[in-house]
N, C-alpha and C positions, 0 to 999 in steps of 0.2 A: 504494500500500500504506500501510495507517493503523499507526502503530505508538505504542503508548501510552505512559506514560513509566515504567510499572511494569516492562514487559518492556528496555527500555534500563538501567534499573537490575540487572535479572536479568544480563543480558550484559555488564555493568562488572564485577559480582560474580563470573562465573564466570572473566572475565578474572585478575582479581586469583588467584584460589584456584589458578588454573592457574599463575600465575607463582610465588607463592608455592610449590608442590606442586614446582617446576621448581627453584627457590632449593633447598629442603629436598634434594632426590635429586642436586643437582650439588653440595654440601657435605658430603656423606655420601662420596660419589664421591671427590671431593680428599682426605678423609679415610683412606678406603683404599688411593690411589694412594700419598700420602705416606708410612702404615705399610709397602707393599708396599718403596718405594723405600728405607724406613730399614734394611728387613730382608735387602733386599738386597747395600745396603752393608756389613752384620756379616759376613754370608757370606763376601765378599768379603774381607773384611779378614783372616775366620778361614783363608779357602782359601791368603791371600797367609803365613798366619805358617803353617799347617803347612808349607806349603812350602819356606820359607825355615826352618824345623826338620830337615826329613828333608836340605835341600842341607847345613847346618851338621853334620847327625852325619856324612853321607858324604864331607865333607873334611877332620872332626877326627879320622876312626877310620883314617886313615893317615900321621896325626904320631906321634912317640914318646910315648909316655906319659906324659912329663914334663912335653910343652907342651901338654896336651889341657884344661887350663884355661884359660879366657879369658872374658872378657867385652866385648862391645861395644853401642853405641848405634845404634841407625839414626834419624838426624835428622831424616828427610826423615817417619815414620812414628810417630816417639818411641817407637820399641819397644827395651825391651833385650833382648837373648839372649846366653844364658851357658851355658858349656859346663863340665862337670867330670866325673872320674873319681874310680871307686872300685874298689878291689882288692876281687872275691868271691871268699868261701871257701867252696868246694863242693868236695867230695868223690865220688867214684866210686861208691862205695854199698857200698864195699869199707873204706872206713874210710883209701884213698888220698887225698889230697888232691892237688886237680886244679889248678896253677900257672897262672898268666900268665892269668889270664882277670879281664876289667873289665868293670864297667856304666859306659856312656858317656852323660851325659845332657844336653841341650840344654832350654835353658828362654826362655822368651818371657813379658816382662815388658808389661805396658801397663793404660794408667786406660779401662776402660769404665763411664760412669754415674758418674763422681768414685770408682770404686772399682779397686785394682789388682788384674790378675788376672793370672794366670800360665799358661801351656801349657804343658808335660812333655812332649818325647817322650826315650824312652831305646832303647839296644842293648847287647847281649851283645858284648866284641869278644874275641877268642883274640889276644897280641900277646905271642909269648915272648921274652923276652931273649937280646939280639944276644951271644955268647960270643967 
């Protein structure tokens, strides 16, 4: 078989375009593995502070009222959560006003992006005074 050296150049070239084509579609790829993975991570991060929110209100809303402020650091995440009340005044619709009742709120503190951002969750608790 006679092969000229036009067509060997032809098949270096398409060599090349193919590895190149092959470079382009595997950097595009790592590209979106990485986004996939970063975004992953937020998720996770966000699943781990709600949760560690909803556990903080469900052990602060059966102290007395008086120690239901606090704040602590978690080292290990550098998140802060802090926890505080607030007496509401709400009335019956009668013009009675309705005692012992608090909003309890839990807050999660942390730098995403060099910026701090904060998560809220809060609850209604009824905690009438012990006579």
């Amino acid at each position: 078989m006679i092969v000229n050296g036009n067509s060997r150049g032809y098949a270096l070239l398409d060599v090349v375009l193919a590895m190149a084509l092959f470079a382009l579609t595997v950097t595009g790829l790592v590209g979106v593995l990485q986004s996939i993975n970063e975004t992953s991570a937020e998720l996770a991060r966000d699943r781990m502070i709600q949760h560690q929110l909803t556990s903080l209100l469900a052990e602060t809303k059966v102290m007395p009222v008086t120690s239901m402020n606090g704040e602590r650091l978690d080292e290990v995440t550098d998140i802060t959560y802090r926890t505080y009340v607030e007496e509401m005044e709400v009335d019956n619709g009668e013009g009675n006003a309705l005692s012992d009742l608090y909003m309890l709120t839990a807050e999660a503190v942390f730098m995403d992006s060099g910026e701090p951002q904060t998560e809220t969750a809060r609850i209604i608790i009824y905690q009438p005074e012990r006579r």
